[in-house]
BANU-172636 format. One record per atom (N, C-alpha, C, O, CB): residue in one letter; x, y, z. Coordinates in steps of 0.2 Angstrom, whole numbers, plus 5000, padded with zeros to 4 digits. Atoms other than C-alpha are relative to their C-alpha. Glycine has a CB too. Layout:
! BANU-172636
AXYZ;...
END
This chain:
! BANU-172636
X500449945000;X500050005000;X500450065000;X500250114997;X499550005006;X499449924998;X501550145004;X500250004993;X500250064989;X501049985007;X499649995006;X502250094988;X499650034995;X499850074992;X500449944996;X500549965004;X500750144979;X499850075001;X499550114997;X499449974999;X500249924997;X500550304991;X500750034994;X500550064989;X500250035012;X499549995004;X502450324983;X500050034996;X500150094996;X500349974999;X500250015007;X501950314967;X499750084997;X499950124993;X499449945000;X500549945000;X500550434967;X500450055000;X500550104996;X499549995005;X499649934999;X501550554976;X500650024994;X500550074992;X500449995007;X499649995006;X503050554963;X499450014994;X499650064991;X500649944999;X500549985008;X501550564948;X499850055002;X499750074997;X499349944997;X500149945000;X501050714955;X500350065000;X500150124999;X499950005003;X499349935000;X502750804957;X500250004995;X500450064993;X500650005005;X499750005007;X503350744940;X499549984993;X499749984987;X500749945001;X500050035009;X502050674928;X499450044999;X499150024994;X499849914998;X500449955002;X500850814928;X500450064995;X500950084996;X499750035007;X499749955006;X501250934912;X499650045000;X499050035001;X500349974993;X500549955001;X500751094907;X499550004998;X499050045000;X500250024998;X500749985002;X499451054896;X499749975005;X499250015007;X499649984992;X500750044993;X498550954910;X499950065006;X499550055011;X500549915004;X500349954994;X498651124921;X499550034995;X498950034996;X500650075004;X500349955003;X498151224906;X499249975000;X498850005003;X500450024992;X500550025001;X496751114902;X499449975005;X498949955004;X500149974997;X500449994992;X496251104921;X499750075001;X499150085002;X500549995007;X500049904998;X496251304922;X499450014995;X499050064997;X501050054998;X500549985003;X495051304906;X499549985000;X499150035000;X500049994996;X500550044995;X493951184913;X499450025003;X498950045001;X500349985005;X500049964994;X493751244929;X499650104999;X499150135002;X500849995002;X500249945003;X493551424920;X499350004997;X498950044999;X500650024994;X500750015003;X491951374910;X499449975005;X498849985004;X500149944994;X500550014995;X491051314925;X499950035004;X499550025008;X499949965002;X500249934995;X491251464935;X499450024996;X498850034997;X500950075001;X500349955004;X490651554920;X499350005000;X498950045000;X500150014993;X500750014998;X489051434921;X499850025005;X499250055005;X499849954999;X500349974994;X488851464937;X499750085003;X499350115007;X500549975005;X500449935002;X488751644934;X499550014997;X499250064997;X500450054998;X500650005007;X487551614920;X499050015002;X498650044998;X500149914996;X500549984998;X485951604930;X500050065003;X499550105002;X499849965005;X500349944998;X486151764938;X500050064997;X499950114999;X500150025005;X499949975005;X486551844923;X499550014997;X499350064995;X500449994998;X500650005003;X485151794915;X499350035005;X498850055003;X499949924998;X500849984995;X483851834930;X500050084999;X499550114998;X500049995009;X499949935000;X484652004931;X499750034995;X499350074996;X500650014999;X500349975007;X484252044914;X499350005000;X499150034995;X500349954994;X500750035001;X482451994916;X499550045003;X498950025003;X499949915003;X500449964997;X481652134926;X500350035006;X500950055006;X499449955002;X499649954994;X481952224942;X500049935007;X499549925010;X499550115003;X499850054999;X482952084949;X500050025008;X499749975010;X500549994996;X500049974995;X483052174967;X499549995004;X499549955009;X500050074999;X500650034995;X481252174971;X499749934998;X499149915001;X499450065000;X500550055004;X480752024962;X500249945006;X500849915004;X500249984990;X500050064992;X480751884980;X499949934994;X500249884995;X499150015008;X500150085004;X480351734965;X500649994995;X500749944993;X499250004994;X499549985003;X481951794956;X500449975007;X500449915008;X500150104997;X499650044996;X483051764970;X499949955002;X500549935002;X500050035004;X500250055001;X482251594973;X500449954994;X500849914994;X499450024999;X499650035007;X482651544955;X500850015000;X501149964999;X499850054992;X499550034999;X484251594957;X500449975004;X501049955002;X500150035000;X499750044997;X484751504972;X499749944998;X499649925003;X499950025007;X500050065001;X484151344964;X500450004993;X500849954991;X499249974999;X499550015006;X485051374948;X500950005003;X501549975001;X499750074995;X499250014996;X486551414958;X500149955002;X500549924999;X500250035004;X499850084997;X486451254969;X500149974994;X500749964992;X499449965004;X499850045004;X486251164955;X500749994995;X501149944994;X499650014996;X499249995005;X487751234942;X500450015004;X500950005000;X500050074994;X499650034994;X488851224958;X500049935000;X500649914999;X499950035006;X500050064999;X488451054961;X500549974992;X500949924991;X499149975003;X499550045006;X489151014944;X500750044998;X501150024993;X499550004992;X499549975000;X490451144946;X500649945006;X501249925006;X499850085001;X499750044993;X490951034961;X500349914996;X500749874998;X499150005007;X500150095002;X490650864950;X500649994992;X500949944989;X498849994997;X499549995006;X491650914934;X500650015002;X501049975000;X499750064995;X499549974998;X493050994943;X500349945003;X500949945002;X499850055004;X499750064997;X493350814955;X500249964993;X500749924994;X499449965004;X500150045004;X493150734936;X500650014998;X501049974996;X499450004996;X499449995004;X494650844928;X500649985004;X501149965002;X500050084996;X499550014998;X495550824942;X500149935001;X500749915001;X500150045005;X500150085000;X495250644944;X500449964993;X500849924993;X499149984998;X499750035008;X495750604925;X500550035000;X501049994999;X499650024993;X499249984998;X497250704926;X500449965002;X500949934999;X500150045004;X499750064995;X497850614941;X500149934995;X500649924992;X499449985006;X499850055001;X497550464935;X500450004991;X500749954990;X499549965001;X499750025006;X498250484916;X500950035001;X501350014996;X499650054994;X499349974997;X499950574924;X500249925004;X500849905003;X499850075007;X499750044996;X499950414936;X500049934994;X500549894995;X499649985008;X499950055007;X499850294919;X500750024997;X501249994997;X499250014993;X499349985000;X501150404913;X500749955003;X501249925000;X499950065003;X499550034998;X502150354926;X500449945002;X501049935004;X500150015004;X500050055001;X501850184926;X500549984995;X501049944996;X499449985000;X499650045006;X502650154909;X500750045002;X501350025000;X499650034991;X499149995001;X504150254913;X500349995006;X500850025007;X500350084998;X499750054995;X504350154928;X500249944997;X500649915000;X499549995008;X500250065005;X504250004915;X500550014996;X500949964995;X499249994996;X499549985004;X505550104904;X500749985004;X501149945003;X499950094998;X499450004994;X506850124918;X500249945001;X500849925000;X499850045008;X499950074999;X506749954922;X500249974995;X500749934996;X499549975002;X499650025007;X507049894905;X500750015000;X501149965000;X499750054994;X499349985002;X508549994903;X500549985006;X501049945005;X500050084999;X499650054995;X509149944919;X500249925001;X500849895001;X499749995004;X500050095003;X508749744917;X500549994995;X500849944996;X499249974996;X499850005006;X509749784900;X501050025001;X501549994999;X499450054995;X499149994997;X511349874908;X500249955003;X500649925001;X500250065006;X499850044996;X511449764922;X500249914997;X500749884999;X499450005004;X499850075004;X511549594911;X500450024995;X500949984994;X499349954996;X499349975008;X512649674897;X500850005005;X501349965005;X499850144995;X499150014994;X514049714913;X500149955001;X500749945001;X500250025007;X499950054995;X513749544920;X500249944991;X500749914992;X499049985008;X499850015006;X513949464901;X500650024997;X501049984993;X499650024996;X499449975003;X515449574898;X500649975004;X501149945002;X500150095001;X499750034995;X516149514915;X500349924998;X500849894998;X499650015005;X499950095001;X515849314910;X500550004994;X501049964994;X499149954996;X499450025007;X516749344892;X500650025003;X501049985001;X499850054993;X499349994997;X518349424902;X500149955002;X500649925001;X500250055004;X499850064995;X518249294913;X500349934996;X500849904996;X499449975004;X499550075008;X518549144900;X500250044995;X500350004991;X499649934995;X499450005006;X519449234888;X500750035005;X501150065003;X499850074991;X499249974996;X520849284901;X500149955008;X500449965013;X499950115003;X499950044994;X520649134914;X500749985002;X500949965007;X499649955000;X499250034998;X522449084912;X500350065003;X500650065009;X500449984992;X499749954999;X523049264911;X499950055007;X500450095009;X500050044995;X500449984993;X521949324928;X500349975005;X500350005010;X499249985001;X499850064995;X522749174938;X499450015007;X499550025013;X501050015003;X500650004994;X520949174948;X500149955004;X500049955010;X499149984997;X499950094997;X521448984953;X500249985003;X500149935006;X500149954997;X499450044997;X523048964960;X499949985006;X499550005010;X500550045002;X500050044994;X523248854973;X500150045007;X499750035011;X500449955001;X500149964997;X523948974983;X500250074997;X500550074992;X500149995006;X499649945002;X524349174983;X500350035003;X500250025009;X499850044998;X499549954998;X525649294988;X499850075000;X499650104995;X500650004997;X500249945001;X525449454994;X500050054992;X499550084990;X500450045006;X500049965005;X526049534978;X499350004994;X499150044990;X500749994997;X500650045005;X524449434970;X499550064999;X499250074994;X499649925004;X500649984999;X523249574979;X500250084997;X499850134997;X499749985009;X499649945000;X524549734973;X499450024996;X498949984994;X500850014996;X500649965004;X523349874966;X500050014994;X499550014990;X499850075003;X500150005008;X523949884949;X500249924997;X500549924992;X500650074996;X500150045002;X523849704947;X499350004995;X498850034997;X500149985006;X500650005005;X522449664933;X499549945002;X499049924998;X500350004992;X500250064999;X521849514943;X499550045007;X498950015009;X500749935001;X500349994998;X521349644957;X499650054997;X499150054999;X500249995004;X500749985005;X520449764944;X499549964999;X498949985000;X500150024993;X500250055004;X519649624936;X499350015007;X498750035006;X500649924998;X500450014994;X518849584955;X499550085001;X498950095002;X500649995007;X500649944998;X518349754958;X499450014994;X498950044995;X500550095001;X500749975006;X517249764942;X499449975004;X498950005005;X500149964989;X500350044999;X516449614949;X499550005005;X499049975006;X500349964998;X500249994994;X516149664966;X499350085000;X498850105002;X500850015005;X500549934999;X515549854961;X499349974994;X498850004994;X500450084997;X500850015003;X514249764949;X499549985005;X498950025006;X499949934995;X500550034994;X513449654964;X499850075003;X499250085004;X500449955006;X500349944994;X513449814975;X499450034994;X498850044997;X500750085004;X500549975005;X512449894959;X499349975002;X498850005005;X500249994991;X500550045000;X511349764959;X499749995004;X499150005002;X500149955000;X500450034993;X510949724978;X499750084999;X499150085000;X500749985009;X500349944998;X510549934978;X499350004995;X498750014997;X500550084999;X500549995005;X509449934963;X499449965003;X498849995004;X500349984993;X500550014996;X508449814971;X499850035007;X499250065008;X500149945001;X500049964994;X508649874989;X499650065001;X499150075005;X500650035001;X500149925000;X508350054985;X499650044994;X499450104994;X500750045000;X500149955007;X507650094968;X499149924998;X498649934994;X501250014990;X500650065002;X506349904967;X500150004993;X499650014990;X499350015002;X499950005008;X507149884949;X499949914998;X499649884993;X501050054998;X500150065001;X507249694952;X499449975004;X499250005009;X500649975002;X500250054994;X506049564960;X500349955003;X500949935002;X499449954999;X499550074995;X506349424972;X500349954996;X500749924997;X499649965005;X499950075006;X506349304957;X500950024998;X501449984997;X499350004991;X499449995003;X507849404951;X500550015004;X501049985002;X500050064996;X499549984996;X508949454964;X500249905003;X500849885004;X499750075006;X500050074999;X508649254970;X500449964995;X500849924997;X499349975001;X499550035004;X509549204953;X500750045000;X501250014999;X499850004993;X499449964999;X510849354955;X500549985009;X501050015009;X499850084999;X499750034995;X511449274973;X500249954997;X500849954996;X499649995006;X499550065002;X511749114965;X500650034997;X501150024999;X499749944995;X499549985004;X512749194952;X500750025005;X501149985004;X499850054997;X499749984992;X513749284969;X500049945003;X500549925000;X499550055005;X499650074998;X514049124977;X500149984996;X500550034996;X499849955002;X499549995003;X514749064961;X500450025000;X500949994999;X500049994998;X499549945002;X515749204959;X500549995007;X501149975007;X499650095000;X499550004995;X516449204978;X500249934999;X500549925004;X499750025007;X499650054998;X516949024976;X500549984995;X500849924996;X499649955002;X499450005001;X518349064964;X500450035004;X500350095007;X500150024996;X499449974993;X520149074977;X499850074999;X499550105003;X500949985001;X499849935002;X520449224970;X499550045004;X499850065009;X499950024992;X500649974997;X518849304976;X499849995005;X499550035008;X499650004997;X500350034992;X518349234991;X500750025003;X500750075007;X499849905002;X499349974994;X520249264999;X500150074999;X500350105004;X500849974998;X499949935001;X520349444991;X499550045003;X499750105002;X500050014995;X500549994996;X518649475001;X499949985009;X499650015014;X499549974995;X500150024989;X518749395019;X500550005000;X500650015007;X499749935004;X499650004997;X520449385020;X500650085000;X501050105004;X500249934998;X499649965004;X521349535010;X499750075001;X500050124999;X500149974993;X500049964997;X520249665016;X499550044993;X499450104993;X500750035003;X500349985005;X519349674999;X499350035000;X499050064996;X500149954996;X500749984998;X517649705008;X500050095003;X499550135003;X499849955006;X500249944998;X518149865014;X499750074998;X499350115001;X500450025003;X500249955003;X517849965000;X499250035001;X499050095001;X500149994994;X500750005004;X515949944999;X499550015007;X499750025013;X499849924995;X500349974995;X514649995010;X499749965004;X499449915001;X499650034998;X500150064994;X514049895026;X499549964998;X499649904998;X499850035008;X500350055000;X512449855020;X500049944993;X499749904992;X499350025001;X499650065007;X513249755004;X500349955002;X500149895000;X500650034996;X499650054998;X514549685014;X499449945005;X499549885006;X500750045005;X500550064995;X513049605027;X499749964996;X499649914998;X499550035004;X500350045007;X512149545010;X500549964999;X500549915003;X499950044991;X499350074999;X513849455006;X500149965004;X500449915003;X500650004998;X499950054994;X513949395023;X499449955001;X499549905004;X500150055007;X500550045000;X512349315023;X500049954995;X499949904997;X499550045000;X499950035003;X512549255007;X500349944997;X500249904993;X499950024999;X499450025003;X514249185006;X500449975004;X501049945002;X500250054996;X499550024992;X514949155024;X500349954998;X499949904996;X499649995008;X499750075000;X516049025021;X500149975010;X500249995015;X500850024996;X500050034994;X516048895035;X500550015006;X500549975011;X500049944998;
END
């Protein structure tokens, strides 16, 4: 329910456009005018002052062309609303797209480095040496790409709801595969590779990935 208050709220600050004031403001403008229109007409019609059956008439004509001033006015702002919050539906549907589309294109660019350079990365060795983790090593770039995708990933869901559960549930497996090359699992819990990133990332990979 909050996420649909959300919603709403952002379609109001951003997906309302001008013509949708202009064509509220015309609206709105034409049923004042009717609502002036009965006593414009009574006026006209005799000596409006003393005439007690004149005033009468106009207080029913008024009620009335108010009540539809009242009923038309909920109607434009009603359809507005809602064609602003359709609006934002699709370009919440857009965003996501393009997201869904970055996110798998990095994690595809990543898989192809990874086998075409698995020898030259030495991800595998049995064991490593401090110099393994040096910063202009291309084995610890390589890591960092792969670490700042996940963090992308875990926020976008987290913070922006760009994934569902279904998705982020296959992007953990992926992440446990990933940490269970040496390379990456030692350059993360033992080498201090966690510190870059932001607590609630590192507690996602701790949940996810704790080794025994």
């Amino acid at each position: 329910m909050m996420a649909h208050r959300k919603d709403l709220f952002d379609f109001l600050l951003t997906g309302i456009r001008p013509v949708h004031v202009v064509g509220a403001i015309i609206c709105i403008s034409a049923l004042i005018f009717l609502g002036f229109l009965p006593y414009w007409i009574i006026r006209d019609t005799g000596d409006f002052a003393k005439d007690e059956d004149s005033w009468k008439i106009l207080y029913y004509y008024s009620t009335y062309i108010y009540t539809l001033i009242a009923f038309f006015t909920l109607l434009v702002i009603g359809g507005t609303a809602f064609a602003a919050y359709q609006q934002l539906k699709l370009l919440r549907v857009d965003v996501k797209a393009a997201s869904y589309s970055q996110l798998y294109s990095r994690l595809d660019t990543l898989n192809y480095l990874m086998v075409e350079n698995v020898k030259k990365l030495n991800l595998y060795k049995p064991k490593f040496d401090e110099e393994d983790f040096g910063f202009s090593t291309p084995e610890r770039h390589f890591v960092g790409m792969v670490f700042t995708l996940f963090e992308n990933v875990y926020y976008q869901k987290e913070n922006f709801r760009v994934l569902e559960d279904s998705d982020w549930n296959a992007w953990e497996l992926s992440i446990k595969e990933t940490f269970d090359v040496p390379y990456i699992a030692e350059y993360w819990w033992k080498r201090g590779g966690k510190e870059g990133y932001t607590p609630k990332f590192r507690d996602e990979i701790e949940r996810i990935c704790r080794p025994d």
